[in-house]
C-alpha positions as CSV (number, residue, x, y, z in Angstrom):
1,X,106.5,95.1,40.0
2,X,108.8,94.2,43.1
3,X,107.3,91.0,44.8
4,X,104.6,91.9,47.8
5,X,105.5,92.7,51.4
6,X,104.1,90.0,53.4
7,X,103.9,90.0,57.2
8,X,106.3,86.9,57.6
9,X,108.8,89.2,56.3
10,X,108.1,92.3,58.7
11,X,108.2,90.0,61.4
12,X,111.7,88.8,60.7
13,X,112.5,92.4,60.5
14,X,111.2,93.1,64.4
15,X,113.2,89.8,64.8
16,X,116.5,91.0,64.3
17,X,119.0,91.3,66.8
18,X,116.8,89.2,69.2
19,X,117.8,85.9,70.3
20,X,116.1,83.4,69.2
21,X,112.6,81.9,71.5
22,X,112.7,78.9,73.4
23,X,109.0,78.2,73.6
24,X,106.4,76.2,72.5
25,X,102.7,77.1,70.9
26,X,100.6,76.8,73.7
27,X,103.5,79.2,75.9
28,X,104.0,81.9,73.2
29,X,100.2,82.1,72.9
30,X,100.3,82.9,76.6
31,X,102.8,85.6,75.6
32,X,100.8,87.1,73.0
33,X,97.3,87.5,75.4
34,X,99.8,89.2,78.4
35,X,101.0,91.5,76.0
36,X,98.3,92.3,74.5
37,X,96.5,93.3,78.0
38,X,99.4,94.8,79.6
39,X,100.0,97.2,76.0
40,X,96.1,98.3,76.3
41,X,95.9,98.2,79.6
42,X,99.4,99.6,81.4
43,X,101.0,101.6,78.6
44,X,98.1,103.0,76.0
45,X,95.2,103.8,78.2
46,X,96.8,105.6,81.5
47,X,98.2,108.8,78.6
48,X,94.4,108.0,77.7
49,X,95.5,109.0,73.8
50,X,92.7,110.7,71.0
51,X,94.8,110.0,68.3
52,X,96.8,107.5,66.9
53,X,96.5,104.8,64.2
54,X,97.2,100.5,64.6
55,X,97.8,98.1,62.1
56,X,97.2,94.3,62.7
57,X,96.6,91.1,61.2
58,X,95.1,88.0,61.6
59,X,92.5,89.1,63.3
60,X,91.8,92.6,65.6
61,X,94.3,92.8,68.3
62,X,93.1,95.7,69.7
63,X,90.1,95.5,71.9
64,X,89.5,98.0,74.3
65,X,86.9,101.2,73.5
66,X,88.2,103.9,75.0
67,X,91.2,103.3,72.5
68,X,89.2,102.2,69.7
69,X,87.2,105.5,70.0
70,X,90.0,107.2,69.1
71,X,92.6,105.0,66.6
72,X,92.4,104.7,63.3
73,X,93.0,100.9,62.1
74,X,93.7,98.6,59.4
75,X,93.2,94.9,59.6
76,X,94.3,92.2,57.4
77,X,92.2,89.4,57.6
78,X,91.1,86.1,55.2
79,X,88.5,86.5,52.8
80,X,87.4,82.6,53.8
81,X,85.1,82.4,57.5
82,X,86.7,79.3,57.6
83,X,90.6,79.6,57.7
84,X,89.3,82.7,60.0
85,X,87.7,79.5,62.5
86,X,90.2,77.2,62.1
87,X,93.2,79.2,61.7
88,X,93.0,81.8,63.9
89,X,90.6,81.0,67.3
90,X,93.5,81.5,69.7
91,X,95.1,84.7,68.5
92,X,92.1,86.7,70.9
93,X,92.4,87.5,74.3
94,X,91.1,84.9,76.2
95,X,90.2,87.6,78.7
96,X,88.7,90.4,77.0
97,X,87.5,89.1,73.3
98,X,87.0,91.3,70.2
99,X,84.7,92.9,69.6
100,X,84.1,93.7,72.9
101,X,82.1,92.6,75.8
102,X,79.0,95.2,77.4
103,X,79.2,97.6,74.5
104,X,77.4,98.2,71.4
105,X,79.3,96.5,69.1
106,X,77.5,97.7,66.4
107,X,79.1,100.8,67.2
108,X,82.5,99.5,66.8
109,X,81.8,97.6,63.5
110,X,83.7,100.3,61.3
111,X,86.6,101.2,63.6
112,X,88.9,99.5,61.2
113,X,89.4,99.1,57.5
114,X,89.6,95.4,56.7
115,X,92.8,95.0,54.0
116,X,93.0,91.3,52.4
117,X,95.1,88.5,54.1
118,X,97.5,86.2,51.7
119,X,98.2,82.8,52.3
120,X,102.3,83.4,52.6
121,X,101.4,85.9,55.2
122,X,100.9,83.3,57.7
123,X,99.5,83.2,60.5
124,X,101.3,84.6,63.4
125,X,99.5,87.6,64.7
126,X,100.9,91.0,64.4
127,X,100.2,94.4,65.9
128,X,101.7,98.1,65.7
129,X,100.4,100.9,67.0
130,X,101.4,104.9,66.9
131,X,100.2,107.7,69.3
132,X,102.3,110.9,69.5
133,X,103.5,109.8,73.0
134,X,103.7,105.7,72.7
135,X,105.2,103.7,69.2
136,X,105.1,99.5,69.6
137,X,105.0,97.1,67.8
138,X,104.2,93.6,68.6
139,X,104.4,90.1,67.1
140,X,104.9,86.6,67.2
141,X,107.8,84.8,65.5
142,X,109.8,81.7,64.8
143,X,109.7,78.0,64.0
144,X,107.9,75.5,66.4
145,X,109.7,74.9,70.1
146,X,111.4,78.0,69.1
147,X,108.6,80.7,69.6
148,X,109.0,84.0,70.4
149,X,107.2,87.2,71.7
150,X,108.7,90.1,69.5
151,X,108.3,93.9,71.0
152,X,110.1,96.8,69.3
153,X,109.9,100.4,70.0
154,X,113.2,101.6,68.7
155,X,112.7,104.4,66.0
156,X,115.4,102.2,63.5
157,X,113.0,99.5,63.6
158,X,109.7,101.3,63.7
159,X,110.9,103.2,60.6
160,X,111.2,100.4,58.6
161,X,108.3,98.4,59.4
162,X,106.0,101.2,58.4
163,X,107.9,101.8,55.2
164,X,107.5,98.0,54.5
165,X,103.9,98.2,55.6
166,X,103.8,101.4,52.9
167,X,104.9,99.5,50.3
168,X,102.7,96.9,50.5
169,X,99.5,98.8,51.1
170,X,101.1,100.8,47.7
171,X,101.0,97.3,45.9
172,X,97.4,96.1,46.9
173,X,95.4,99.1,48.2
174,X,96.9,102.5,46.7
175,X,94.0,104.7,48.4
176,X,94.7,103.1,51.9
177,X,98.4,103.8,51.5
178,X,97.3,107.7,51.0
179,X,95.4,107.5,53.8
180,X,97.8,105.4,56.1
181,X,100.5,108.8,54.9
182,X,98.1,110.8,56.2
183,X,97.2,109.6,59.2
184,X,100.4,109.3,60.1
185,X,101.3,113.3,59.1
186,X,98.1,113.9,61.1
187,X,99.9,112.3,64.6
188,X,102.8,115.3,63.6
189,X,106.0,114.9,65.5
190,X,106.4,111.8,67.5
191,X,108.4,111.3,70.6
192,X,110.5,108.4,71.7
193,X,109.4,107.0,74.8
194,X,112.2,105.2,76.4
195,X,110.1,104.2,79.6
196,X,107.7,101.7,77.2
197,X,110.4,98.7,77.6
198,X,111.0,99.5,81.5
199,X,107.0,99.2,81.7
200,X,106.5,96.4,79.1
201,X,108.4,93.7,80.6
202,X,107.7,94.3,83.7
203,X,104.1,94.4,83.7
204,X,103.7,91.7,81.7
205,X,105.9,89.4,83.7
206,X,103.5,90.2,86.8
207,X,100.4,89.2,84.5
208,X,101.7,85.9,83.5
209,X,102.8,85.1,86.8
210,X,98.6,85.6,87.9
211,X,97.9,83.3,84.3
212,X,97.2,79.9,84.7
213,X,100.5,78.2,84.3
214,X,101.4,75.6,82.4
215,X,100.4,71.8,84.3
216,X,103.6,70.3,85.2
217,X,104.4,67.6,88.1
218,X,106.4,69.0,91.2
219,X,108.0,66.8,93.9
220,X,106.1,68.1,97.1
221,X,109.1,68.2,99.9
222,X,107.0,68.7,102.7
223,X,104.3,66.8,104.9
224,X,102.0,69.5,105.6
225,X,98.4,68.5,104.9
226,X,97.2,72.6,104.9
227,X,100.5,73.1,102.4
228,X,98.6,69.9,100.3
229,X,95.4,71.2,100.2
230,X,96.2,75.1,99.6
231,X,98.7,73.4,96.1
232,X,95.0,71.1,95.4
233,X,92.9,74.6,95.7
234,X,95.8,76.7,93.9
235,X,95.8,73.8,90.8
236,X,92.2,73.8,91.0
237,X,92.2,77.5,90.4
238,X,94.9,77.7,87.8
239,X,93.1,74.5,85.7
240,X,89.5,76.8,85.9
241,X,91.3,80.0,84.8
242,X,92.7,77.4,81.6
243,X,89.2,76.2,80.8
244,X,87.5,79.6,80.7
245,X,90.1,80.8,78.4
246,X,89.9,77.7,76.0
247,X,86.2,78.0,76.2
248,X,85.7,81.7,75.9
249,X,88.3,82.1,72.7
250,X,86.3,80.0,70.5
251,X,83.3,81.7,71.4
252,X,84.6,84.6,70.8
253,X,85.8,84.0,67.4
254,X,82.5,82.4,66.2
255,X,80.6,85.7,67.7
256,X,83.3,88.2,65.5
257,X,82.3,86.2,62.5
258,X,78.7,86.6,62.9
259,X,78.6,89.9,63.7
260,X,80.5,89.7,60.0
261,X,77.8,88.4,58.7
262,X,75.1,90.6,60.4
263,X,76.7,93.8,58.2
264,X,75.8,92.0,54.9
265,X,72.8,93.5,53.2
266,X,70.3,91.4,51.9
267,X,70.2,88.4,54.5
268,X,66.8,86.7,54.3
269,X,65.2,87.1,56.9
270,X,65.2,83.5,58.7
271,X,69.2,83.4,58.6
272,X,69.4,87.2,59.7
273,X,66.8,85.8,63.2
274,X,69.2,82.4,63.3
275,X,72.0,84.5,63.0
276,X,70.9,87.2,66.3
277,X,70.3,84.2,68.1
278,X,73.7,82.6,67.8
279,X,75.3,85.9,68.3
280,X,73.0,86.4,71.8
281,X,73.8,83.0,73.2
282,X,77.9,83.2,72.1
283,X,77.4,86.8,74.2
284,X,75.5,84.9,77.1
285,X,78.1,82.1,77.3
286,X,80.8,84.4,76.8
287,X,79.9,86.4,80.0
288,X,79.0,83.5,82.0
289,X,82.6,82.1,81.7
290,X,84.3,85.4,81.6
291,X,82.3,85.8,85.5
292,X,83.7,82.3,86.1
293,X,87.5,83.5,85.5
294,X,86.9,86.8,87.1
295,X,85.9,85.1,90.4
296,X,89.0,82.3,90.1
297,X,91.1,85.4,89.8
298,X,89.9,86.9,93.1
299,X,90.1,84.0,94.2
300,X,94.0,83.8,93.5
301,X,94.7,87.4,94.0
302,X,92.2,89.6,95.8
303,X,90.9,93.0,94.6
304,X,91.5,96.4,96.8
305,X,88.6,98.3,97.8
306,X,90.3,101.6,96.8
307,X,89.9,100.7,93.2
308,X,85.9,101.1,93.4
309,X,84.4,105.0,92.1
310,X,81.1,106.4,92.4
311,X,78.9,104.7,90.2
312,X,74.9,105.3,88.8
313,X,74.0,102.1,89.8
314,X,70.2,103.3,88.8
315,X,71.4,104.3,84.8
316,X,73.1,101.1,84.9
317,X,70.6,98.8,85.1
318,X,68.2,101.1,82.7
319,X,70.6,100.5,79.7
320,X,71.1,96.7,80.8
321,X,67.6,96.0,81.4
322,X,66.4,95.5,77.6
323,X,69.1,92.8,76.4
324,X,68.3,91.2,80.1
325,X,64.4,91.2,78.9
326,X,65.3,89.5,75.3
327,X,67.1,86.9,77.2
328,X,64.9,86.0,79.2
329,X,61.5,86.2,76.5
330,X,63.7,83.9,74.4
331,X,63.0,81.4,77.4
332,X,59.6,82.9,78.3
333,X,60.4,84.6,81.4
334,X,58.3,87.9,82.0
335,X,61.3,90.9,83.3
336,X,59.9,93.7,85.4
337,X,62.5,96.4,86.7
338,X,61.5,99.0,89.2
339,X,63.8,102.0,90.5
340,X,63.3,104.3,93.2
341,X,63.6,107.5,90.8
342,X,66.5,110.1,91.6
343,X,68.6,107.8,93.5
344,X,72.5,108.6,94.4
345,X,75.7,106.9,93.2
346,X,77.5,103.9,94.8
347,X,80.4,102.8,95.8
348,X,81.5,100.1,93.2
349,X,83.7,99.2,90.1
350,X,81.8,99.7,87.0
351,X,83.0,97.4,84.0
352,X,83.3,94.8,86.4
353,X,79.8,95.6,88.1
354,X,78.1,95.0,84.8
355,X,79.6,91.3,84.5
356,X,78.5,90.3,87.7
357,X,74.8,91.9,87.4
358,X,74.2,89.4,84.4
359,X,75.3,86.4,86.6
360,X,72.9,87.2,89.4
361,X,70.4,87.3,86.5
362,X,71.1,84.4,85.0
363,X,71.4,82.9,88.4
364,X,68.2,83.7,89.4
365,X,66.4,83.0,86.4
366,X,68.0,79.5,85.5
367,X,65.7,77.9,87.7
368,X,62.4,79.5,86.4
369,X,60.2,77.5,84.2
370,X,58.5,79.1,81.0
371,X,55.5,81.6,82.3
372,X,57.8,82.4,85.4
373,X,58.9,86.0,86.5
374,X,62.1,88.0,87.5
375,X,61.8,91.1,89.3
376,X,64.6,93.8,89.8
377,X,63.8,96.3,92.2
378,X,66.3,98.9,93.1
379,X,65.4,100.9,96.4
380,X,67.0,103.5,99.2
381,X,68.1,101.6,102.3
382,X,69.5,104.3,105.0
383,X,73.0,104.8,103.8
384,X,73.0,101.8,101.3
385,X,70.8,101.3,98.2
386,X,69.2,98.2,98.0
387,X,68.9,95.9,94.8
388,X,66.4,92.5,95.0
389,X,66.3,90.1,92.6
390,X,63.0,88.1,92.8
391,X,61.8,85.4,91.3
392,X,58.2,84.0,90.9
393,X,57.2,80.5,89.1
394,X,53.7,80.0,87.1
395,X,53.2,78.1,89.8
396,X,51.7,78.3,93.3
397,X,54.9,76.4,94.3
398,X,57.9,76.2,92.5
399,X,59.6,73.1,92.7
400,X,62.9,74.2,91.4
401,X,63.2,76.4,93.7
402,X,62.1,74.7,96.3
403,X,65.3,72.1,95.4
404,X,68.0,75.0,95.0
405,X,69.4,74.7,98.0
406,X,70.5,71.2,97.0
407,X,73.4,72.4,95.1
408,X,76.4,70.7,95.6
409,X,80.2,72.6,96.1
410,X,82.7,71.7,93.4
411,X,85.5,73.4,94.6
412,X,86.3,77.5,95.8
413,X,84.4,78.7,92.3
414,X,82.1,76.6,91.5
415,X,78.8,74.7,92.6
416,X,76.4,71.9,90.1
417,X,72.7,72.6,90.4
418,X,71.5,69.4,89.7
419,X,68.0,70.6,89.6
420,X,68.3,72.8,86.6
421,X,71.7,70.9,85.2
422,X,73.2,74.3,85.4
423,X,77.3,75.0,86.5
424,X,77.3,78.1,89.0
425,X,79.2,79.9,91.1
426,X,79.1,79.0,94.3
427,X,78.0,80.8,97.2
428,X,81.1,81.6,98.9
429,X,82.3,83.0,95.4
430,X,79.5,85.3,94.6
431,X,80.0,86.8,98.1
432,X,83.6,87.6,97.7
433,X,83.0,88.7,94.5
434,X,80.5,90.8,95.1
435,X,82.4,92.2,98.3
436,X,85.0,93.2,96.2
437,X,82.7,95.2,94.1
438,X,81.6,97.0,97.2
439,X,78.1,95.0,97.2
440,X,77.1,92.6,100.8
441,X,74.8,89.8,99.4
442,X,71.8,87.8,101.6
443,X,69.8,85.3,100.4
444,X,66.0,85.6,101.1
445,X,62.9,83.6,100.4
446,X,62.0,84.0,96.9
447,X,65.3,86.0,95.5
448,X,68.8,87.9,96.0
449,X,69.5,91.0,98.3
450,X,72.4,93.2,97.5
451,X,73.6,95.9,99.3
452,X,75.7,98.6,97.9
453,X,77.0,101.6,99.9
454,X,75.7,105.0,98.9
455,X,79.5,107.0,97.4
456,X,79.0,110.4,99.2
457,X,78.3,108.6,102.3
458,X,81.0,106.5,102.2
């Protein structure tokens, strides 16, 4: 038997006749997250494919539903949870984390067929993916200070890295090699698309340039105190989107590695409740932070209006409402949700929409004590629908809330509550956010007011 194909070896195939990188770790990694947003994102999602088939290893590359819905994929992953933790917490998107965030995930558990990892496979990440109408491969190669981001989508190349991949599915997993034929007979004849470089590069060259860069000292030439404090608020912002993606991949990784362990049969029961729990508060934190970036990226770059679509603002909160109410019981916070039956769409931005919901309930509920309640009401308002978030403490006066005007600004972003210890955003931050989902927020005695405008009026 010839030796096994490992993945080291299919890289250096993608790496031929590419100069070598120039980068370090921390850069490449950078690379990798860009490309794998502007791949899902700008190439794969706009032919919106429903067929196709990805390969990847360390870990799932792929991330986004509307893809995973329709791709057949194989994953080649460690057998120990460990050298998954230790080995491989930055290869997810910072961003958007597998599995993915506001779904079922359950749902997504067997969209992939998990192959085993070997140790000379290494551990550079690697990705390729096959619609009738897009072929790319991705990958990250070469020794340290000398990194690069690999993307092929020449037929030559493609050619042999599925044969290679073939041959080593043959070695290990015969039946997967039959089905990985036959998926690929099932795509039929595929056609060379010669725009996918003019896109690729491009695209991703205008996300990293919105990515927090790297820190580096610069020799300001000018006297200008605004120019001073715009380059303090700018390195502010970049250092906040670095934190939220150092924090949020870890998390990320622990929460795919539970929901591992939820699929095993036979958990006693205690571990399987410990084990729920971890997952829910790696999902809260996850959200939190992602909120966080999502408002130091408006912050950097704002959002048009034209982006936001008619949305059921009403169905929305009915399918959010019940992981709301098991976050807050696990604190002992009664959730009561009341909607105006029959009410029309709004103006707003969906997937982001959902994100920013949670925050206003976690911001309204982090200063409730056990026994309290949290209120949603949804209601008409003229041409706008209106959505309160109240809040009522055990109490005939709350004296948390009473000191939640104390807050103190740290920063364009962020604000410290020192009454509940709690990091927010801050009030000028949830407005603009909010305003670019189409929402105008007031704060009243005893909750939140949002505003959205109705879609056909509009």
């Amino acid at each position: 038997m010839t030796d096994l194909v490992t993945h080291i070896a299919i890289q250096e195939r993608m790496a031929q006749g590419v100069p070598p990188g120039k980068v370090d770790e921390s850069i490449v990694r950078r690379l990798w997250w860009a490309a794998l947003e502007t791949l899902q994102e700008d190439i794969l999602l706009p032919i919106e494919p429903s067929r196709g088939l990805w390969l990847a290893a360390p870990l799932p590359a792929l991330y986004e539903p509307r893809l995973l819905k329709y791709l057949k994929g194989w994953v080649w992953a460690p057998d120990e949870i460990e050298n998954l933790h230790s080995r491989q917490s930055s290869l997810l998107p910072p961003s958007r984390a597998w599995p993915i965030q506001g779904t079922n995930n359950d749902s997504m558990a067997g969209c992939y067929t998990r192959l085993p990892l070997r140790e000379d496979d290494g551990d550079d990440p690697l990705l390729l993916i096959l619609t009738p109408e897009v072929q790319i491969a991705l990958a990250l190669q070469g020794e340290q200070g000398k990194r690069n981001l690999l993307m092929r989508s020449d037929p030559d190349t493609l050619s042999d890295l599925l044969h290679m991949l073939d041959l080593r599915l043959n070695q290990e997993e015969p039946f997967q090699a039959r089905e990985l034929r036959q998926a690929l007979a099932d795509l039929g004849q595929l056609e060379s698309n010669s725009q996918v470089e003019k896109i690729f590069w491009p695209r991703l060259s205008e996300r990293l340039a919105g990515m927090a860069p790297s820190l580096t000292l610069q020799t300001v030439q000018t006297n200008s105190l605004n120019e001073q404090k715009d380059n303090e608020s700018s390195s502010e912002i970049s250092l906040l989107e670095a934190l939220t993606h150092e924090i949020r991949t870890p998390l990320a990784t622990i929460r795919t590695l539970i929901r591992s362990l939820l699929r095993q049969k036979g958990l006693p029961k205690v571990v399987l409740a410990r084990l729920k729990q971890i997952d829910a508060e790696c999902t809260e934190q996850i959200d939190r932070f992602g909120l966080i970036f999502n408002a130091a990226e408006l912050q950097r770059q704002p959002v048009e209006n034209s982006m936001l679509a008619r949305t059921d603002l009403g169905e929305m909160l009915q399918i959010l409402y019940p992981g709301w109410r098991l976050q807050l019981e696990r604190r002992d916070i009664r959730f009561l949700l009341d909607i105006t039956p029959d009410l029309p769409k709004v103006l707003s931005d969906p997937e982001r929409l959902e994100l920013m919901l949670g925050g206003l309930i976690e911001r309204s509920s982090r200063g409730l004590s056990p026994g309290g309640t949290l209120s949603l009401l949804l209601r008409p308002a003229g041409q706008r629908l209106k959505l309160q978030i109240l809040s009522q403490s055990p109490n005939s006066v709350d004296n948390r809330s009473a000191k939640s005007d104390s807050r103190s600004e740290l920063g364009p972003v962020l604000s410290w509550d020192p009454a509940t210890g709690s990091l927010q955003l801050s009030q000028n931050a949830t407005q603009r956010l909010l305003a670019s989902l189409g929402g105008r927020l007031t704060r009243r005695d005893g909750g939140l007011t949002v505003f959205f405008p109705i879609a056909d009026v509009a």
